[in-house]
C-alpha positions, 0 to 999 in steps of 0.5 A: 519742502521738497516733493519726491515723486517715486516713478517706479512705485507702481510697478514695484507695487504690482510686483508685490502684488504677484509676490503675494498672489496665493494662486502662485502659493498654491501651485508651488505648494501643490508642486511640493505636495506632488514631487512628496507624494512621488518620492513617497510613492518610490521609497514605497515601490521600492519596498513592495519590490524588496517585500515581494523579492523575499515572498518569492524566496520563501514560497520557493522555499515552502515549495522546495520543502513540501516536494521533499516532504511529498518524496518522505511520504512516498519513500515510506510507503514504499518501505512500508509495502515492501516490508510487508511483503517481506514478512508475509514472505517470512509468514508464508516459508514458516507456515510452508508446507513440508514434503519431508514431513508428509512422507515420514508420516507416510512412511509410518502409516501402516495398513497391512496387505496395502502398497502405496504405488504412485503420489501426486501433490497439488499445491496452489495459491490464491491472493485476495487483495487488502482493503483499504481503511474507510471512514463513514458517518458512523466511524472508521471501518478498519481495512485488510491487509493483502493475504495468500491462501495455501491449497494442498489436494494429495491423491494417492494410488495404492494396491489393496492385496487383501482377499476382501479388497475393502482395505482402503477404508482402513487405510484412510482411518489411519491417515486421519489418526495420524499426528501429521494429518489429524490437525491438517485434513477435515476427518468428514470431507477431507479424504475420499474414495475417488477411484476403485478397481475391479480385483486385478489379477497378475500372473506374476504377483497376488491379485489385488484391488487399486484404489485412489483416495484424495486428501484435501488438506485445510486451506492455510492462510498464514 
């Protein structure tokens, strides 16, 4: 029986043996395992950025929205401030002081043997600035709306022709009985005396007796 002798045996084993060597099965599994890993870590890049793109619109949007939202509020105060303006306005020329009014009743005030000479009339105004609502540990303390106040002083000079010269008295009962005055001036301190003449004597007319008095109205806050 004839002998077959394979020269190449042994190297064709060798080859096989690399073949089968697991250090080379783990490299190519280990090469595998990397390029995964990289186009898993890509497609997840890829994502952050789209995902990122999108929360960058949105939070433009909010942005956009809230300074819309801020000019809202900024415009409504703003309307609301000139409103009450407005109406305080309106509060103030219906609550006005009248001159026509003073001078019918002045003109229906008659005391005899008196001649009103000269009128002056003073009309001020103070502000007192609102206050603010404010919160505390026992609650909200309520604020208070901006306010003007009115202050009227009338002084009147007039000539007192009667002989006892004391008409000025009467006069001034007759102011403070008047329907015009009467809600408008304190009957204790609202009129005095604040000037009174010696007896005058004119050739050309009756002696008589100047005197001023001063009418302090009540201050008006409408």
């Amino acid at each position: 029986m004839p002998i077959r002798i394979n020269l190449l045996a042994e190297a064709l084993a060798e080859e096989d043996l690399r073949r089968r060597d697991p250090v080379k099965r783990a490299i190519f599994i280990g090469a595998f395992l990397v390029a995964l890993s990289l186009v898993w870590f890509s497609s997840t890049w890829l994502e952050f950025m789209i995902e990122k793109s999108g929360l960058s619109q949105v939070e433009t949007d909010i942005q956009s929205h809230t300074n819309a939202y801020a000019q809202v509020l900024a415009n409504q105060k703003k309307f609301t401030e000139t409103q009450n303006r407005m109406d305080a306005l309106e509060q103030l020329s219906a609550a006005r002081f009248l001159q026509g009014s003073l001078l019918n009743a002045l003109q229906q005030t008659y005391v005899p043997n008196v001649q009103l000479s000269r009128l002056r009339i003073d009309q001020s105004y103070s502000a007192t600035p609102g206050v603010a609502a404010k919160t505390n540990s026992f609650g909200v303390l309520p604020g208070r709306p901006p306010a003007v106040t009115e202050h009227i002083v009338m002084t009147m000079d007039a000539k007192d022709f009667s002989p006892t010269g004391d008409q000025h008295n009467h006069f001034k009962d007759a102011l403070l009985k008047q329907d015009f005055f009467k809600p408008k001036i304190d009957a204790t301190t609202g009129i005095r005396v604040t000037g009174l003449s010696p007896l005058q004597t004119p050739v050309d007319s009756k002696p008589y007796v100047m005197f001023t008095l001063e009418c302090r109205f009540l201050d008006k806050t409408p």
